[in-house]
C-alpha positions as CSV (number, residue, x, y, z in Angstrom):
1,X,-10.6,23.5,-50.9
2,X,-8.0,20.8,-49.6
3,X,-7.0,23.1,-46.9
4,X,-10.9,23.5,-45.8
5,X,-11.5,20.2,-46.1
6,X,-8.4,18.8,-43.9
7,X,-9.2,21.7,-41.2
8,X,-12.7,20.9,-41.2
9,X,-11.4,16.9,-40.4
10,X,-9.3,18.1,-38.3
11,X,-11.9,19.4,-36.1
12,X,-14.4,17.1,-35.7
13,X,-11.6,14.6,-34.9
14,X,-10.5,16.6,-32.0
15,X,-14.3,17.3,-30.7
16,X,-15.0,13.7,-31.2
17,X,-11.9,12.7,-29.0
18,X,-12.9,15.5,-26.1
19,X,-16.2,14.1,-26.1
20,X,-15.1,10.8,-25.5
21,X,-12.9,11.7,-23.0
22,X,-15.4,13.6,-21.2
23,X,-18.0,11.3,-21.1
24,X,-15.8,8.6,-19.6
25,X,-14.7,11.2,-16.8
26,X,-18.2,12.1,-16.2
27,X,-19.3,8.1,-16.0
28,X,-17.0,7.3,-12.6
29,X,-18.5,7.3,-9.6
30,X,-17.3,7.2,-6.1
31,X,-18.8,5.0,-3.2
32,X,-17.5,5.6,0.4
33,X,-16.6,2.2,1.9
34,X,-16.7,1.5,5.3
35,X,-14.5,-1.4,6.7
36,X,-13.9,-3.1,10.2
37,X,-11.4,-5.4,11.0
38,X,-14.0,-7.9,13.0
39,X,-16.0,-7.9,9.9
40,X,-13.5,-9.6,7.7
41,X,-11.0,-12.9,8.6
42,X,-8.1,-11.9,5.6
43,X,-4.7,-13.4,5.0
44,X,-2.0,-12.7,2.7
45,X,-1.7,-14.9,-0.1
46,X,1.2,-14.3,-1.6
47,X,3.9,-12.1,-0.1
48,X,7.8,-11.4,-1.9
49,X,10.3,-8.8,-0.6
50,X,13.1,-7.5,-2.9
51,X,16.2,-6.0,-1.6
52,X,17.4,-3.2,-3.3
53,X,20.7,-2.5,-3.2
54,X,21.1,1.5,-3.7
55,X,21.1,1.8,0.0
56,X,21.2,-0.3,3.1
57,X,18.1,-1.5,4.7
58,X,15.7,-0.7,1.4
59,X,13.1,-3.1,0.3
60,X,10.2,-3.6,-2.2
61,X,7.5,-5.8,-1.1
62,X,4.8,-6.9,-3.5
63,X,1.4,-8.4,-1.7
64,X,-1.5,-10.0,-2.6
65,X,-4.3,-10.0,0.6
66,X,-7.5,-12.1,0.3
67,X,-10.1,-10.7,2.5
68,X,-13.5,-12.6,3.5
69,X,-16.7,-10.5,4.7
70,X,-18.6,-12.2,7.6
71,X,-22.8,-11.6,8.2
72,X,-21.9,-8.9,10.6
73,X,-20.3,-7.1,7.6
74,X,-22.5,-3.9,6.5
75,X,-19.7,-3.5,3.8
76,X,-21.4,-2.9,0.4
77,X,-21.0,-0.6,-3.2
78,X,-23.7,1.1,-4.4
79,X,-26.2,-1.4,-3.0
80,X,-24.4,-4.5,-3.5
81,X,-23.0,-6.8,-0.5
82,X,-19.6,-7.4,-0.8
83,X,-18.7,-11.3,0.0
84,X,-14.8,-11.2,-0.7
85,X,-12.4,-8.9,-1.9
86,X,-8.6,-9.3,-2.9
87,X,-6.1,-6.5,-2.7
88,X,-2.6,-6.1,-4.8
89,X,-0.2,-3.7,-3.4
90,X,3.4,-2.6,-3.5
91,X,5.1,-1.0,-0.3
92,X,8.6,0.9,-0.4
93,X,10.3,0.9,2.7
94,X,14.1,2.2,3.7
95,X,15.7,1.7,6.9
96,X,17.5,5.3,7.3
């Protein structure tokens, strides 16, 4: 009877989990987003390059961009106008 009970646990532990997992999978949507360079004025905010020294000529640079929709911007998600956006990224580049 302990053997059917911990089995029986067992299971709806692991169903509970997949359905969990599926639902959040199911729940994201994707929007296409359409973006023009005369429809925004952006700037880099912050901007720091690292030189790594494996080889010569390779850097990490880490950016953070602040962009700022105009009125001609038809930029929107799912409806919604976007007014700003910022952007983090990280760029690998080598010399050779």
């Amino acid at each position: 009877m302990n053997q059917f009970s911990f089995l029986w646990v067992l299971r709806v532990c692991i169903g509970a989990t997949l359905l969990i997992a599926l639902g959040s999978a199911l729940a994201q949507q994707r929007y296409p987003i359409e973006s023009r360079s005369e429809w925004h004025t952006g700037r880099y905010t912050q901007q720091h390059i690292i030189e790594a020294s494996d080889v010569p000529g390779h850097q990490i640079r880490i950016i953070e961009s602040h962009r700022v929709q105009n009125d001609k911007s038809r930029m929107a998600v799912a409806g919604t106008k976007v007014k700003e956006n910022w952007f983090w990224g990280v760029r690998i580049m080598s010399a050779a």
